[in-house]
SEPA-310414 format. One line per 2 residues: their letters; for each residue x, z, y of N, C-alpha, C. Coordinates in steps of 0.001 Angstrom, whole numbers, plus 500000, padded with zeros to 6 digits. Example, Ala and Ser with C-alpha at 12.3 -4.5 7.8 and 13.67 -1.06 7.14 Angstrom:
! residues 2
as> 513190/507800/494310/512300/507800/495500/513200/507800/496700  512850/507080/497750/513670/507140/498940/512900/507870/500030
***
This chain:
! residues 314
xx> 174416/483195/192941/175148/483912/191890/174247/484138/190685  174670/484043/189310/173942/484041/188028/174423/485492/187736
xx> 173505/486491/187616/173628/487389/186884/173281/487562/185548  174364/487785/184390/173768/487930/183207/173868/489309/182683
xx> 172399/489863/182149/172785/490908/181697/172952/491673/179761  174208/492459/180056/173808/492777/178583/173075/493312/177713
xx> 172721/492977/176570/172154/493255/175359/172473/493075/174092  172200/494853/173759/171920/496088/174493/172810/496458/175637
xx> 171857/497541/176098/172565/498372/177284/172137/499597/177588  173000/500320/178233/172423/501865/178392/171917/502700/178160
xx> 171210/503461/178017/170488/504964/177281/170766/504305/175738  171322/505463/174897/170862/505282/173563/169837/506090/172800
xx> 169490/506072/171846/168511/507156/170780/169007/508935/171228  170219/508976/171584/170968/510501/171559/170599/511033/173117
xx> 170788/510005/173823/171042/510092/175318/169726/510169/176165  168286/509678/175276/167001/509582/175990/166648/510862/175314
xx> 166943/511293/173455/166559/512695/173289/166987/513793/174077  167998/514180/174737/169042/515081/175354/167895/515934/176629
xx> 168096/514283/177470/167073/513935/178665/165630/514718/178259  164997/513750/177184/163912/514539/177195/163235/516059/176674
xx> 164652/516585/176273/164968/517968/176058/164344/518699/176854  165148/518536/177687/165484/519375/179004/164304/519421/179960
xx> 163134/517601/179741/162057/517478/180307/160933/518371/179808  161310/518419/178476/159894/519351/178480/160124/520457/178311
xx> 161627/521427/178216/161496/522802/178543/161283/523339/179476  161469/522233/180446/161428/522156/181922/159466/522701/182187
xx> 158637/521493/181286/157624/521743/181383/156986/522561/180443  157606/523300/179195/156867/524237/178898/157284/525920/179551
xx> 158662/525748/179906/159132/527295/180314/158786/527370/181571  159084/526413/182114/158985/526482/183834/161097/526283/184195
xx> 161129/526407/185556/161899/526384/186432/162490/528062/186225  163726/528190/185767/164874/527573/185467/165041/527183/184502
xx> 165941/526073/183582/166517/525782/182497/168041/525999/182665  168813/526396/181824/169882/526159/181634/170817/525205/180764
xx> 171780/524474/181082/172318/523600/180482/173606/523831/180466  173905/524209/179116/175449/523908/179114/176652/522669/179472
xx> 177260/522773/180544/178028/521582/180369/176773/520097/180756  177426/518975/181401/176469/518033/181692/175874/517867/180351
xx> 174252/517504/180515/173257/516801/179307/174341/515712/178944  174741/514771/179674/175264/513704/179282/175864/513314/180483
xx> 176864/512552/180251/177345/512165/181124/177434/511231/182091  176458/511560/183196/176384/510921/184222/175745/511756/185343
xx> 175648/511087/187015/175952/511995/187617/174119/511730/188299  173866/510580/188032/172189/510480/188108/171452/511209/187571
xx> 171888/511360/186455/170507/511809/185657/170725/513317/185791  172149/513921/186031/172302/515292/185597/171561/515662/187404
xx> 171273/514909/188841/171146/515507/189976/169565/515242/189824  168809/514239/188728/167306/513963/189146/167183/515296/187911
xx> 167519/516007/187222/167587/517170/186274/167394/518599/187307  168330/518029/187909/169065/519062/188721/167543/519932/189916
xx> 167324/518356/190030/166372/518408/191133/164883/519152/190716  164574/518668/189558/163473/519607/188559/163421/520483/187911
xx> 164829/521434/188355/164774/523010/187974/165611/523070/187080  166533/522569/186494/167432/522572/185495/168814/523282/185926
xx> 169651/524259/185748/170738/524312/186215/171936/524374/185170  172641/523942/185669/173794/523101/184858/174835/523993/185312
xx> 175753/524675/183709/176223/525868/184275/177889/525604/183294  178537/526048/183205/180143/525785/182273/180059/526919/180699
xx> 179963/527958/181096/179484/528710/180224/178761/529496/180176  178274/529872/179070/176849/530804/178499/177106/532350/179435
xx> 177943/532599/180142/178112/534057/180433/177523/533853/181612  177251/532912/182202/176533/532498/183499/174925/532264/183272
xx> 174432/532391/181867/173242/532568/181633/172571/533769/181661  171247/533874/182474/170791/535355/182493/170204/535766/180786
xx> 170479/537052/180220/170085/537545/178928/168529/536753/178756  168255/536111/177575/167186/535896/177278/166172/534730/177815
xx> 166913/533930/178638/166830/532691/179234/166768/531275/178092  166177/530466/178901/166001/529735/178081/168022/528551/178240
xx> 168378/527735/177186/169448/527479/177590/168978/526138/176436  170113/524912/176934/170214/524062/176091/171565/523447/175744
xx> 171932/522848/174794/173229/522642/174452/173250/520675/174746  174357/520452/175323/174576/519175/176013/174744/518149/174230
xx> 174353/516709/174470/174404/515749/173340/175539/515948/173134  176575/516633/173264/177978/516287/173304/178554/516830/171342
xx> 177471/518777/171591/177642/519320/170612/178579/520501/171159  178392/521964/170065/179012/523083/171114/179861/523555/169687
xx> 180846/524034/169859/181189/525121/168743/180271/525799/168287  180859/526633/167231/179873/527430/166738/180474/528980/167149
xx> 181291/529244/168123/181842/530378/168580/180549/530196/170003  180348/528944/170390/178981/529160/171855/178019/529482/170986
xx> 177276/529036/169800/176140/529290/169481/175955/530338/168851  177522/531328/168353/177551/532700/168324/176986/533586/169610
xx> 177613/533170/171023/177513/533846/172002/176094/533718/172593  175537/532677/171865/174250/532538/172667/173158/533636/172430
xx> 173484/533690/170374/172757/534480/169642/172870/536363/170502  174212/536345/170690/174391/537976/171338/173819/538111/172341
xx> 173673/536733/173437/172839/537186/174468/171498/536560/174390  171072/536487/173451/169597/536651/173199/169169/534911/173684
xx> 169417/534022/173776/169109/533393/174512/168262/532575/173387  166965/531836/174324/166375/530662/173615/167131/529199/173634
xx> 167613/529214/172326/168442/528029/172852/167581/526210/172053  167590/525403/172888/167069/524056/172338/168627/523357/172286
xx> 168586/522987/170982/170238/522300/170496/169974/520537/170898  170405/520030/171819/170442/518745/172501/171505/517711/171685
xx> 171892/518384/170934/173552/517750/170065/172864/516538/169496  173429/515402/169756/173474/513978/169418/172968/514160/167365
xx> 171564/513756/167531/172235/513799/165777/173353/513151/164927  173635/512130/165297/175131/511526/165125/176314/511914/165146
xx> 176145/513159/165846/177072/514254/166488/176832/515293/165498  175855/515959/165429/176012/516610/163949/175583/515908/162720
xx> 176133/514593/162742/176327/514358/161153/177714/514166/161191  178597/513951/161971/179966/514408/161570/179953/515691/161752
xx> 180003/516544/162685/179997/518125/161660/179650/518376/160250  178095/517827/160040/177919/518379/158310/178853/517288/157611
xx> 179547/516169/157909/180731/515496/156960/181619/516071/156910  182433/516885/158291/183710/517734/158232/183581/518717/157732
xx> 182438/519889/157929/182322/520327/156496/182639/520209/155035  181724/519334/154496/181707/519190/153905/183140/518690/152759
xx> 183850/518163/153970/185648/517583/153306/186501/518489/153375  185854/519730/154570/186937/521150/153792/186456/521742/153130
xx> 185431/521684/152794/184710/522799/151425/185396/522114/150243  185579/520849/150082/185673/520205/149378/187274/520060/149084
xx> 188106/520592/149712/189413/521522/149840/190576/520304/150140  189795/519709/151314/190313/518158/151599/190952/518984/153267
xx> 192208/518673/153936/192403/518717/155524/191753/517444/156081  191631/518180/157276/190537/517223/157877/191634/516669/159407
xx> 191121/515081/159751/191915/515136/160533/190559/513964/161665  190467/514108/162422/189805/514035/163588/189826/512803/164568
xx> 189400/511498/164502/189688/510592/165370/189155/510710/166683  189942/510870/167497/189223/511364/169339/189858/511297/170168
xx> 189305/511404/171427/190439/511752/172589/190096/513542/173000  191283/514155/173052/191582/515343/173598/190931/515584/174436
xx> 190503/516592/174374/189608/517467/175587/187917/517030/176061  188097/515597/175298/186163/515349/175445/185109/516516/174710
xx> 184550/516467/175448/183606/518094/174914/183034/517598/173280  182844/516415/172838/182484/516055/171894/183481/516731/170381
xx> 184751/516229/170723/185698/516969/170344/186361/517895/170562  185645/519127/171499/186462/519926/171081/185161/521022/170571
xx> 183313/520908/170548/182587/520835/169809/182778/521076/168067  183199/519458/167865/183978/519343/166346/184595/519683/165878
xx> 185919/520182/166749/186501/521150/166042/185876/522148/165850  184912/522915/166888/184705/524255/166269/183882/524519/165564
xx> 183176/523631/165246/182151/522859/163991/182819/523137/162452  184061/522892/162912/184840/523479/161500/185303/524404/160755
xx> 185248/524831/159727/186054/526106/159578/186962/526146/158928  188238/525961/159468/189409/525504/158952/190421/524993/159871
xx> 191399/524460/159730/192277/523471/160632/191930/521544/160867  191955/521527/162045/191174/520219/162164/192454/519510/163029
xx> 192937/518350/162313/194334/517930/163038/193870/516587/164332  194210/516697/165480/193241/515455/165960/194815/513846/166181
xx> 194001/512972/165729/194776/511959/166365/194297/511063/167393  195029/510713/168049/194462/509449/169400/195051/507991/169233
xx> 196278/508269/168272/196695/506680/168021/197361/506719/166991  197539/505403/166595/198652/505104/165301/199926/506016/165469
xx> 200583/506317/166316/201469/507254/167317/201591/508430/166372  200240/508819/166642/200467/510030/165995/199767/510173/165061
xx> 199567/509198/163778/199400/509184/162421/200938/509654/162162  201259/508473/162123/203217/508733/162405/203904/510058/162637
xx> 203343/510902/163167/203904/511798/162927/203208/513148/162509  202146/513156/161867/201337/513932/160550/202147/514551/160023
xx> 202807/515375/159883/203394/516521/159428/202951/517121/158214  202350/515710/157148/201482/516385/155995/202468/515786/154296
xx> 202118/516266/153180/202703/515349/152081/201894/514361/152142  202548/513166/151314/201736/511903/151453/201300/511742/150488
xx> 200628/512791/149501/199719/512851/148496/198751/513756/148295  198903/514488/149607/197606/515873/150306/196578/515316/150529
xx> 195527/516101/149383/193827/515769/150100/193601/515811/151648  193837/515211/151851/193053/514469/153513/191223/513891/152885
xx> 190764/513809/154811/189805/513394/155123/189553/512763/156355  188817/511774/156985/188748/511832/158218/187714/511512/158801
xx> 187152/512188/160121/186249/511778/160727/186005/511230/162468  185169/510792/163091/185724/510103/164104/185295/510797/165213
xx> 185545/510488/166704/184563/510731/167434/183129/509751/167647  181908/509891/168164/181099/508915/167882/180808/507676/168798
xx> 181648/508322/170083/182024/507262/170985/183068/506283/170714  183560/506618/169491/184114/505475/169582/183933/504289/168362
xx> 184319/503509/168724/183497/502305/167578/184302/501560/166553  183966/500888/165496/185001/500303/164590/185878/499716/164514
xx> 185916/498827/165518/186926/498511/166364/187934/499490/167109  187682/500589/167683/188144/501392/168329/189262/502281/167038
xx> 188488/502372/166365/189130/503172/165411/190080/502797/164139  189669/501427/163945/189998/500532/162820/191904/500618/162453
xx> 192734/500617/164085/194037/500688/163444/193959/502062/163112  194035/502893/163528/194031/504383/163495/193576/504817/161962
xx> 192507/504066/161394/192050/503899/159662/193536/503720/158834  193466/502301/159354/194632/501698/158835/195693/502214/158268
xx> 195880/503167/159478/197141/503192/159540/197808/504811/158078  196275/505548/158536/196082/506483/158101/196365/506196/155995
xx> 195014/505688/156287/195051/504776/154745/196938/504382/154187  197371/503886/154925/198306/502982/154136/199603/504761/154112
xx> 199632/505426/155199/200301/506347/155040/200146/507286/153950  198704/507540/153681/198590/508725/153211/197761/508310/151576
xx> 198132/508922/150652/197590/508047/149452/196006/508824/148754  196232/510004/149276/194929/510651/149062/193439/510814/150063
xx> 193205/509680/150642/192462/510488/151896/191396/509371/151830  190349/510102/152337/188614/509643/152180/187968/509750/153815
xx> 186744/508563/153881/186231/508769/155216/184647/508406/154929  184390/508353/156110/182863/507900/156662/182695/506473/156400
xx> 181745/505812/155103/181117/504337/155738/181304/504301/156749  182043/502898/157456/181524/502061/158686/180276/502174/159518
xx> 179282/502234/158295/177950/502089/158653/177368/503548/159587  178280/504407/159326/178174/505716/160094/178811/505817/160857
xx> 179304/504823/161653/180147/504799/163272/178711/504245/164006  178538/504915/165221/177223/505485/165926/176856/503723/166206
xx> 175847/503980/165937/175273/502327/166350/175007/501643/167521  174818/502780/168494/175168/502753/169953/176369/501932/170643
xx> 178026/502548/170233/178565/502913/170344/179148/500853/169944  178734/500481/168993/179196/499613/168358/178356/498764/168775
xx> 177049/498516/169126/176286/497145/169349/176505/497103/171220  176765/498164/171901/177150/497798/173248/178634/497327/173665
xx> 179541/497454/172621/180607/496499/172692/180988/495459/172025  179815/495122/171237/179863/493793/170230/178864/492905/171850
xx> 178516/493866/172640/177153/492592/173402/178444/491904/175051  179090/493298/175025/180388/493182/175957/181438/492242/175702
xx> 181432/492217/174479/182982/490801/174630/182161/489645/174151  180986/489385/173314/179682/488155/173984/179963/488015/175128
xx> 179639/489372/176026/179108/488518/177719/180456/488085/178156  181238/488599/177877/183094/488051/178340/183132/487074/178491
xx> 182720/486330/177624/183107/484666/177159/181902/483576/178045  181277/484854/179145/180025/483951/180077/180083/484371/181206
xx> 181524/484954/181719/180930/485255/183045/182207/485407/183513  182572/485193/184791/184193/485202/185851/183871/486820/185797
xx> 183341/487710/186200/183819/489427/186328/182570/489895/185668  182885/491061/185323/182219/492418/184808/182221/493403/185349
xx> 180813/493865/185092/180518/495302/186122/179847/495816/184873  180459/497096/184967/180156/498363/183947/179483/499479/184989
xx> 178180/499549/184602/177319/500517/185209/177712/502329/183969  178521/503045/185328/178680/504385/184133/179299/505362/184893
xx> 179285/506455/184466/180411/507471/184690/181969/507551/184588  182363/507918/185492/184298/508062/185411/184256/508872/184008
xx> 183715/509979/183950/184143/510612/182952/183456/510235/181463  182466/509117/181367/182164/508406/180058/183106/507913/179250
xx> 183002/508180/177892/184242/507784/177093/183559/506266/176507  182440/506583/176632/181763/504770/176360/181798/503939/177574
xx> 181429/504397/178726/181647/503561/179558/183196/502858/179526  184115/503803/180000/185422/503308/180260/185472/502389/179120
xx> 185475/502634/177722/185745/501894/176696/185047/500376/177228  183641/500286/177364/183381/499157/177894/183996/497878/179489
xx> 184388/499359/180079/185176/497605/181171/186772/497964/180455  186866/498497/179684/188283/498622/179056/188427/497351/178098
xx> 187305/496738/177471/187091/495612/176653/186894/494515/177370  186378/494384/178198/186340/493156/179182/187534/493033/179875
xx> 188411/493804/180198/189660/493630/180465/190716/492981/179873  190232/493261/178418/191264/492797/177163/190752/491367/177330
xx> 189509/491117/177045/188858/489728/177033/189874/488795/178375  190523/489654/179407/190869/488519/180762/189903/488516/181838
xx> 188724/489191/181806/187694/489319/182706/187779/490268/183851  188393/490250/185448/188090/491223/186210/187051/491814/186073
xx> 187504/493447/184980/185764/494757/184944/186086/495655/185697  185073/496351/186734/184480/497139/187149/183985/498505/186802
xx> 184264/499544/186622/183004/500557/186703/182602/500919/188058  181224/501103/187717/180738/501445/188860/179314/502604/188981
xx> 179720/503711/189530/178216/504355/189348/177333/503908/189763  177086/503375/190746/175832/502543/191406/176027/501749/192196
xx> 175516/501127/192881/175005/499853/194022/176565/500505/195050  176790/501107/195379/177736/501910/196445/178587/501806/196296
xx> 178902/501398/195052/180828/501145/195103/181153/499964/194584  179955/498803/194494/180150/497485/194471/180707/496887/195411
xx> 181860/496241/195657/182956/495152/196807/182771/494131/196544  182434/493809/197685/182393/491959/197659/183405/490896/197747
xx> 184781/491827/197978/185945/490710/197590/185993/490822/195940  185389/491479/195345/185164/491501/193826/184797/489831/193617
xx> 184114/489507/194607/183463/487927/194080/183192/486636/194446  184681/486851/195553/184929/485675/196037/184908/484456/195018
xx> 184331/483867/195662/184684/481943/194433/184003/482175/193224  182813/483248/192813/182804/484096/191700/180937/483478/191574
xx> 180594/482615/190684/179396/481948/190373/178648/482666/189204  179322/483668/188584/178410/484267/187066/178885/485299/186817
xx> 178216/486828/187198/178516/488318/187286/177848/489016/186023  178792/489442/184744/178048/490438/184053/178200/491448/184224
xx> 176970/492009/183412/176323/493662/184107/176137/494231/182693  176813/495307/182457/176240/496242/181284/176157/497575/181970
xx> 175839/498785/180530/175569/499721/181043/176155/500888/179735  176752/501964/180311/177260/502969/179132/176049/503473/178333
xx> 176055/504384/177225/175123/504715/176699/174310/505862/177520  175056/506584/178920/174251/507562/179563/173954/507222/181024
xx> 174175/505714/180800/173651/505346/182167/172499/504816/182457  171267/505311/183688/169616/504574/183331/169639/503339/183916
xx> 168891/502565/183523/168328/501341/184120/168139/501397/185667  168135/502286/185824/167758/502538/187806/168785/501703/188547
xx> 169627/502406/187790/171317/502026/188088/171652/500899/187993  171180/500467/187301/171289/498400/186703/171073/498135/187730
xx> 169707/498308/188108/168692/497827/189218/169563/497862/190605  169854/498945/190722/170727/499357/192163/171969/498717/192313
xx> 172843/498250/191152/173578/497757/191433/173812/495949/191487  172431/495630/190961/171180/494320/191320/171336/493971/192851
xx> 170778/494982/193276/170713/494958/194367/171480/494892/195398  172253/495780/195349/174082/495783/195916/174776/493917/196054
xx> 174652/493167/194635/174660/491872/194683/173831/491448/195094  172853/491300/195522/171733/490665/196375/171867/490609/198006
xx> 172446/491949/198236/172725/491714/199315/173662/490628/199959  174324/490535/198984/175696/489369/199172/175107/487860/199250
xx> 174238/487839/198650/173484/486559/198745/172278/486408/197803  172083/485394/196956/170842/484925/195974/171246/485524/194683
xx> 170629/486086/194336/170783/486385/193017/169847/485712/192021  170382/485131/191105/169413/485081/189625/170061/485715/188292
xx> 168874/486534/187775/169012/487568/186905/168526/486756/185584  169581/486976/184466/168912/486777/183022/169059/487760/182271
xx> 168893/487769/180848/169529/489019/179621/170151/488098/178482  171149/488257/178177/171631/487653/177207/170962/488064/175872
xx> 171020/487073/175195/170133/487644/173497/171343/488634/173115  170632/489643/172309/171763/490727/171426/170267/491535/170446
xx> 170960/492495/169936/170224/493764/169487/169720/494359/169604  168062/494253/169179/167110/494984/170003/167372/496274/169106
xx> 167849/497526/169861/167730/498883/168843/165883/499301/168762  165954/499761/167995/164412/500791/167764/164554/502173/167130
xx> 165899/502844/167023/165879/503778/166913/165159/505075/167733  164692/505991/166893/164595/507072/167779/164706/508658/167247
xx> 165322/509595/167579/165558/511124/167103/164602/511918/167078  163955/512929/166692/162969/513755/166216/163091/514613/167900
xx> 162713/515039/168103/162637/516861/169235/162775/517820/168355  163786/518550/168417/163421/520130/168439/161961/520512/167757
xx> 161368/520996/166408/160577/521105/166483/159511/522350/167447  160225/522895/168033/159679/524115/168736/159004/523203/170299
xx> 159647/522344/170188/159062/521553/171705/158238/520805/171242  157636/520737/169985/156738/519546/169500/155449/520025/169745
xx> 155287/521630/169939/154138/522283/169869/153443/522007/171212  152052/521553/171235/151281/521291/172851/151778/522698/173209
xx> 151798/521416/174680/152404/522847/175966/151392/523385/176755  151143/524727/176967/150251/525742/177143/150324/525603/178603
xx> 149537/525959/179543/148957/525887/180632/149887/527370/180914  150867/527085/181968/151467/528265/182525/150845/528891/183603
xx> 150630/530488/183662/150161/531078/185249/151080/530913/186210  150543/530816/186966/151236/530642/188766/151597/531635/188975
***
């Protein structure tokens, strides 16, 4: 069996800062950390977290006064980072910077005395974050569907901004559609749809066109993952998600000579590996990487974690 793998894949610039958040409050505060809501979404990284003193909690009222706490890449309202302030807490903000640069854009389009209207899916913590990022009314849509039924004049300052999981493609009719409806309304360059988000499904319908099935290394609840075997599907390709090596089936690959492998933006390489392996067991494997996009991005820390970490007493 030919395994090809994609490129890029997995962890992005947002998703290794988050992680290494949490690593070194871990190592400058000590054991406990608190985390709002998963770092990111997956179920590896949040139990090897888990395992080094981190506890992962739903809300701030479950934080002891004056604790250290961190806010998930996802991004929090600003009604949590009110509540954090009342209970005293040290908080390290983990929010995707990509993630707050659409906040300071949605801002900025209601100051600017524009309604703002929201490209996302309902209930992802990312968006519902963004909304409270706002101060104002934030209208959300999920499809052309419900451009269509915008309940606005069709010469009202509008604005719009996206979620960051999703990509130009993803969003492009939903633009469209917006644009041709509405005669006043302004958005984000292209070039500010998350780069993540967009070079791991430009490397996904590449590998489509090289391989009988697809395996998406990710979380159920990833809105990038799903999006990714959601695209190989469209392509005609039996895709997969799969969290690891464990829920790989081998009637997946009967008669089946060339298996691609990607990975969501919060899924680690471990996982690649493990689910490597899972096919190996089935027989011979040979592993390649398809050419794509080497990223080199990378996000700043918190400057408060930048400071050398002090030798804690026992």
């Amino acid at each position: 069996m030919r395994v090809i793998l994609a490129q890029p894949r997995g962890f992005c610039a947002g998703v290794v800062r988050a992680i290494e958040i949490v690593d070194r409050a871990l190592q400058k505060h000590g054991a406990p950390v608190y985390v709002r809501h998963e770092i990111v979404h997956n179920r590896h990284v949040v139990e090897n977290l888990r395992d080094k003193g981190a506890r992962f909690v739903e809300e701030l009222d479950e934080v002891p006064e004056g604790a250290v706490a961190i806010f998930s890449a996802h991004g929090v309202a600003k009604t949590v980072e009110r509540a954090a302030e009342e209970r005293s807490l040290d908080v390290l903000d983990a929010t995707c910077p990509l993630v707050t640069k659409v906040h300071v854009q949605g801002r900025q389009y209601v100051g600017a005395g524009r309604t703002l209207i929201l490209i996302g899916h309902a209930g992802h913590p990312e968006v519902e974050g963004t909304i409270g990022q706002i101060p104002g009314t934030v209208l959300l849509v999920q499809s052309e569907a419900d451009v269509a039924k915008l309940d606005l004049p069709l010469d009202a300052p509008l604005a719009y901004v996206t979620q960051t999981t999703l990509s130009v493609d993803d969003t492009r009719g939903i633009i469209d559609a917006l644009v041709k409806r509405f005669s006043n309304i302004v958005g984000p360059d292209t070039r500010d749809i998350c780069y993540a988000t967009q070079n791991r499904q430009a490397a996904v319908r590449e590998l489509s066109t090289q391989v009988q099935v697809l395996l998406v290394v990710g979380a159920t609840n990833s809105s990038n993952s799903n999006r990714l075997r959601e695209i190989g599907s469209e392509t005609g390709v039996p895709s997969y998600l799969v969290a690891d090596g464990s829920e790989v089936k081998a009637e997946w690959f009967a008669n089946v000579q060339t298996v691609g492998i990607t990975a969501g933006a919060s899924a680690p390489e471990e996982m690649v590996e493990n689910v490597i392996d899972a096919l190996r067991a089935l027989g011979p494997v040979e592993v390649s990487t398809m050419a794509g996009q080497e990223e080199k991005v990378e996000f700043k820390l918190p400057s408060k974690l930048l400071q050398p970490l002090v030798a804690r007493e026992v």
